[in-house]
C-alpha positions, 0 to 999 in steps of 0.5 A: 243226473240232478244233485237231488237225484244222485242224492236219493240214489246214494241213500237208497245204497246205503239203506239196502246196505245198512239192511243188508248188515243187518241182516247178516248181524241178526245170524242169518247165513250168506245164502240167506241175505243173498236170497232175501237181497236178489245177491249172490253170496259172493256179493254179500261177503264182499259188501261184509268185507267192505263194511269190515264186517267179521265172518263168522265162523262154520255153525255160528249163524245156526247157533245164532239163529237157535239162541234167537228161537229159544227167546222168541218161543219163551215170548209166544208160548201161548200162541204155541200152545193154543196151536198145538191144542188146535191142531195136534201135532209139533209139525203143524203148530210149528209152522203155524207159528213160523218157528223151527220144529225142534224148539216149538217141540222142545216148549211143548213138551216142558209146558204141557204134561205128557198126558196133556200132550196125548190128549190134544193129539188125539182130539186133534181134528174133530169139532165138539159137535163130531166127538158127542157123536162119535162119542156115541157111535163107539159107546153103542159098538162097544156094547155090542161087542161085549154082547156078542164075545162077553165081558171083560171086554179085551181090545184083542176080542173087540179089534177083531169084533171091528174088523169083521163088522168095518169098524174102527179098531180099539186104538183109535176109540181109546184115543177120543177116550183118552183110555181103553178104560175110559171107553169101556166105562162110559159103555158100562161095559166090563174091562180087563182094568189096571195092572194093580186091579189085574194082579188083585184079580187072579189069587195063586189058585187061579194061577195054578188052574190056569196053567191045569188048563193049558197043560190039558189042552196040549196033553203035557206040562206046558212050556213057558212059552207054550202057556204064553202061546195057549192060554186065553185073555181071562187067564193070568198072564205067564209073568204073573204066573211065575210072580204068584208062583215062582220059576217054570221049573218050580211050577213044573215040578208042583204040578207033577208032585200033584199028578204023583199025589194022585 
């Protein structure tokens, strides 16, 4: 071997070692350096040793690592959120990106808004073009369904409308919607609307003729449970029930006052 010759050879050891170094001091584990060199892990600690080259110790490499993640999603946020909104969903704008899970998870949920979060998850997948037709699609079914069981149209009522007719179910048109709401309003369709609107819809008589109803249908005072079991999507709902009039037991011994009265 030539003077020159062993001269290179000596400078590409001592460059593959520098790198090796390097690696180990970005916080990449034993095992990590070994693979990306074709080394066993004995050999890397070995080569650290030989370097004077401080182990570190158990979960630094990983804490390393996590410090380094933070920083670089804080640098590529935008990159990061235009994947998310093109794919919908951590996983894949993770590894789009090439970033842990956890920390892409982490900078999504602080830059975006949860409804921000929902929306593009659920638009994920489908061009402009399929959403102005599926767009459509449901505003048609949708007012089909409230044709054949009545408005307002309740998800319950259009759920099973779907399945009987191979549609798709109402979670699924809330979704490209962003609401039951929404859908039922661009189908001009009537819709058990918000918790406040629905709790201004039913007065404390309604209340009272909804649990008059339940009680004919089994033949006696009813239950809580029972009215929960039996009454219908247009009547209140039993929480409601007792908030417009107060405890089951105090609604039972109304409606039997009544029936005494009579």
């Amino acid at each position: 071997m030539t003077h020159d010759n062993h001269r290179d050879t000596q400078r590409q050891i001592e460059d593959r070692r520098a790198s090796i170094l390097e690696s180990y001091r970005s916080g990449k584990t034993l095992r990590q350096v070994g693979a990306e060199h074709g080394l066993t892990p004995e050999r890397i600690r070995q080569i650290m040793e030989d370097a004077n080259v401080a182990r570190r110790k158990p979960g630094e490499s990983m804490r390393t690592q996590q410090r380094q993640s933070v920083v670089e999603v804080q640098e590529r946020g935008n990159e990061i959120v235009a994947a998310y909104k093109a794919l919908g969903s951590f996983h894949a704008a993770a590894h789009k990106v090439g970033l842990p899970l956890n920390a892409v998870r982490a900078y999504l949920t602080h830059a975006l808004t949860e409804a921000e979060l929902r929306a593009y998850q659920h638009n994920a997948g489908y061009s402009d073009a399929q959403k102005v037709v599926l767009r459509a699609q449901y505003i048609a079914q949708l007012q089909q369904a409230a044709q054949a069981t009545g408005e307002p149209l309740t998800q319950t009522a259009y759920k099973l409308f779907a399945f009987e007719h191979g549609w798709r179910g109402p979670q699924t048109v809330a979704k490209l919607f962003g609401s039951w709401g929404k859908a039922c309003d661009a189908a001009g369709v009537k819709w058990r609307g918000s918790h406040d609107h629905y709790i201004r819809r039913f007065s404390t008589d309604d209340c009272l003729e909804a649990v008059r109803d339940v009680a004919a249908k089994v033949g006696h005072l009813p239950t809580y449970r029972e009215y929960l079991d039996t009454h219908t999507d247009m009547q209140p709902s039993g929480p409601l029930v007792r908030q417009r009039l107060g405890t089951w037991s105090e609604i039972t011994l109304r409606l039997l006052e009544e029936q005494a009265a009579a």
